[in-house]
N, C-alpha and C positions, 0 to 999 in steps of 0.2 A: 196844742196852742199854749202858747205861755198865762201863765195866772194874771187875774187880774190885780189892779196894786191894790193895797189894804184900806179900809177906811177906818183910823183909829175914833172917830167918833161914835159910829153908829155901831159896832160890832159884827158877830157874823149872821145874829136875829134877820135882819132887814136883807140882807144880799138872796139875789134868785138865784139858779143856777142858770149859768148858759142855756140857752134852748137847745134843747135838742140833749141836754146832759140825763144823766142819771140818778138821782135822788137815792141816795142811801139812808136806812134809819136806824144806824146802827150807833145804840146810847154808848155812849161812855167816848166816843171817836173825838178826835179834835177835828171841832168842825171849822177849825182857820183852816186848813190842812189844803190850801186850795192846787200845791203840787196833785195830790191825790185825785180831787175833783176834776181837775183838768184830763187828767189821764182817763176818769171814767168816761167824762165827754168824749173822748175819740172815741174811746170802746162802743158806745152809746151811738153814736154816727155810724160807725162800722156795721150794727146788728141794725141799722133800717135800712142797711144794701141786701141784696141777693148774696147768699152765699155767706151772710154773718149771721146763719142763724144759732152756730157755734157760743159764737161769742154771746149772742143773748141769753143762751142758756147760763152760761157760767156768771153772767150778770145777774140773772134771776136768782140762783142759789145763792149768790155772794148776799141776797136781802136787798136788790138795787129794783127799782119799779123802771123798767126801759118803755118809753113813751113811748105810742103808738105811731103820735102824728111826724113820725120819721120822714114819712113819704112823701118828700118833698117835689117842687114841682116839674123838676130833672129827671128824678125817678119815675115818676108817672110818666111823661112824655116819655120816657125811655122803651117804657114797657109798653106805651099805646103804638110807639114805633116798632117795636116787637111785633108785636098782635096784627098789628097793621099789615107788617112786610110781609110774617107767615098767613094772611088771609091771601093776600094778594098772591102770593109764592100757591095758594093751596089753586084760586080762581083760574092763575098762568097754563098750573097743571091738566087741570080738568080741561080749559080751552084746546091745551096742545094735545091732549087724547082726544075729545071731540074733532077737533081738525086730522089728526092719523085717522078715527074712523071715518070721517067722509073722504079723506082722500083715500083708504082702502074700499070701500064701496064704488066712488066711483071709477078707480083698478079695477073691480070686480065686473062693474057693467061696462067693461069697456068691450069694445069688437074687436076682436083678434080675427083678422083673416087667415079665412080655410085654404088649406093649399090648394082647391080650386078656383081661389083670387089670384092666384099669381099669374104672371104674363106669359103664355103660352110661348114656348122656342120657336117656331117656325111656323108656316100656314097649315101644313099638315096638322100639327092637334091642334090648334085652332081648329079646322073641322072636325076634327075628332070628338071634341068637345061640344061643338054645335049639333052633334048629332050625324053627322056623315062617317058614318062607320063601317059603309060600304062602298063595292065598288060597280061600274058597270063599264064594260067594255063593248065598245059596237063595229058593226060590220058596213059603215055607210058608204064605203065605196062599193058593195055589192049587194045588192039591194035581194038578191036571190037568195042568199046567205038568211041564215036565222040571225037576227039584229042584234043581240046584243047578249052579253057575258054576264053574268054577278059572280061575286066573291065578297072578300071579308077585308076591311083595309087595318093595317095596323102601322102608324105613324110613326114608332119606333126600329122599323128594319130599313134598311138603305136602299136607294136602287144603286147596283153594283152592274160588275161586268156579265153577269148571271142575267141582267133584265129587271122587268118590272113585275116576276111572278110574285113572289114572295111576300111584296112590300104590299101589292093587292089582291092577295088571295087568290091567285087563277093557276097554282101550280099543281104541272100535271108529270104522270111519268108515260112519258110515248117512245116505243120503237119501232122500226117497219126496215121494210128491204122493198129494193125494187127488182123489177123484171120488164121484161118486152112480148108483149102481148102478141097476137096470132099476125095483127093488123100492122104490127111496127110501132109501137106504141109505147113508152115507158110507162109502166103503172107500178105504182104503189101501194103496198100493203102491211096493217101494221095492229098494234093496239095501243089502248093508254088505259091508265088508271087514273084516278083523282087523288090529293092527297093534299088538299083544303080543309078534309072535315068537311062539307058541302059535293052539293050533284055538280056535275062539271054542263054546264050550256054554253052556247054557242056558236064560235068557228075554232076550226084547224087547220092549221097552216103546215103544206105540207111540202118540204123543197126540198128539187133533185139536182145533185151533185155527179158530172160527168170528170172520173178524173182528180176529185176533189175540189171542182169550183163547180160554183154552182151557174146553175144552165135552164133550171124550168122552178116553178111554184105551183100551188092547187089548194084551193080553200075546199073544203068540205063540213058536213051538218056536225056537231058534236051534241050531243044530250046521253050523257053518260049518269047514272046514280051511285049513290054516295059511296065508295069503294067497291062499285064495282070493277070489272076488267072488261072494255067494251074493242070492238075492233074497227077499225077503217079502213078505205077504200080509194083514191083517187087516180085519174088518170092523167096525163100529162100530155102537152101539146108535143111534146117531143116526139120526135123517133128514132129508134136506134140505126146506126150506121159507123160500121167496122169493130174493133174490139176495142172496148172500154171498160171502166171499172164504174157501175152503176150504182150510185147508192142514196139513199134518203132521209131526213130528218121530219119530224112532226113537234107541234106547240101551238100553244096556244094564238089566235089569232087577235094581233089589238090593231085597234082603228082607231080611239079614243071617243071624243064626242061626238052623241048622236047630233049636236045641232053644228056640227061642220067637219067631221073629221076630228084630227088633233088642232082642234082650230087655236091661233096663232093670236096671241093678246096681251099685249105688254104690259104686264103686270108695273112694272114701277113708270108708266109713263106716267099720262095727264090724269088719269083713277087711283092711280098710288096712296092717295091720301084717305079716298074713300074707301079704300079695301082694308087699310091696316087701322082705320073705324069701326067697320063691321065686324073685321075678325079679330078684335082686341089686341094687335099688335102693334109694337113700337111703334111712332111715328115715321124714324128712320131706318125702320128697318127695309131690307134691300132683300127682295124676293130672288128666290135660285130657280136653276132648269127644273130641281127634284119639285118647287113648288107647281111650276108650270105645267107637271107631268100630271101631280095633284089633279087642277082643276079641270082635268079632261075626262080623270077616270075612276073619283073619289064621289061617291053618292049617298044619298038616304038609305036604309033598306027597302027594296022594294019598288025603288023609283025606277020610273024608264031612262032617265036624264043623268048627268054628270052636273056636276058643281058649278061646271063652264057655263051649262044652257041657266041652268037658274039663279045664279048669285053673280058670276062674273060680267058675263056680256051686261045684263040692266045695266050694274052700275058703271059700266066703262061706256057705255051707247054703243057698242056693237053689235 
């Protein structure tokens, strides 16, 4: 700042310095010298900021007393705004790691569904899942017949042009030949093995082919154990007459449910809704033959009944 102008009466005794200047007491100086003093005063202003502590220093050696009350009221506000912003900056901090750890805890306790929640493909594992992990095949059109089959159901194999051993546990390996008995008779004789892993129960179905079409059938007992090689025996309504080429196959016999046959239940009609309830499936989903084969001859272990007598008919009222 430019010097003050002189006052030729009173001398430089009586003059203060600027506030905020620097008082030098060094004897012999011309104390008019107010270019000098002026220049201190900045310097002097400059060592009460941050970052002039440089300059104070060289003011102190130079023999200059640099005044304290620098700290003017810009400076203080400046620095309580400082103080202020990094409190605030440190509280922001802490808050947004407290919020990452409750939002990481509650990630942590979140439910993630087991791949046993997921929506079963078809009705098949849907019962699979419910526990029908077997099967039971029956013989209700012939009541003479031992009633009914078990096996092992496994929801993942198809029914193909092979049939429905496979998919329900009932496969067997059967050969036989035929002949003509003393009486005129076609009779059949053969064996089967099992090859379920399981005793083979039930019926065998056993059908004679004149020719290569087939011309007579015969259910006979089956109770075979568990890889054995058992033999059968049936005879045929038939009888022979002229020369033919006689021959037979044997398999398993299916009837499906014991509480009607393969009884007949339209699964997507007016229960549609109610079943794909029960069996946790889509609501739109749209039931196949393979499911309707299902419920004829997919069971508890152990049960007398198919899926048909206990789960389907209730809920459809049949």
């Amino acid at each position: 700042p430019p010097p003050p102008a002189a006052d030729a009466g009173a001398g430089d005794a009586g003059r203060e310095a600027p506030v905020g200047a620097a008082t030098c007491q060094a004897s012999g100086a011309r104390r008019s010298a107010w270019a000098l003093l002026g220049v201190l005063a900045c310097l002097s202003a400059l060592a009460r900021r941050r970052g002039g502590a440089l300059v104070a220093l060289l003011l102190t050696a130079a023999g200059c007393d640099v005044p304290s009350v620098g700290d003017d009221a810009s400076t203080a506000g400046a620095d309580a705004s400082v103080t202020t912003a990094r409190a605030d900056a440190s509280a922001d901090a802490r808050a947004a790691d407290a919020g990452s750890d409750t939002t990481d805890a509650a990630s942590e306790d979140a439910v993630v569904p087991s791949a046993d929640a997921t929506v079963p493909i078809d009705l098949g594992h849907a019962l699979h899942r419910l526990g029908y992990t077997a099967t039971i095949w029956t013989n209700s059109f012939d009541p003479a017949q031992p009633h009914a089959a078990h096996g092992l159901f496994d929801p993942d194999v198809p029914i193909d042009t092979t049939g429905y051993a496979a998919r329900y546990g009932m496969t067997l390996i059967a050969s036989g030949s035929a002949s003509v008995a003393p009486d005129g008779h076609l009779v059949g004789t053969g064996t089967v093995t099992t090859a379920s892993g399981g005793a083979a129960d039930g019926s065998l179905t056993v059908d004679l082919f004149e020719d290569g079409a087939r011309v007579d059938s015969a259910l006979t007992r089956l109770a075979c154990p568990a890889g054995d090689v058992c033999s059968w025996s049936v005879t045929f309504g038939t009888t022979a007459a002229g020369t033919h080429a006689w021959t037979v196959t044997a398999y398993r016999h299916i009837q499906g449910s014991v509480c009607g046959g393969e009884a007949s239940v339209d699964l997507n009609g007016t229960c549609h809704d109610a079943l794909t309830e029960r069996f946790g499936l889509p609501r739109d989903y749209v039931f196949t033959t393979t499911d309707w084969h299902d419920t004829n001859y997919v069971s508890r272990p152990g049960a007398t009944s198919s899926v048909q007598c206990l789960e389907i008919m209730p809920l459809c009222g049949s």
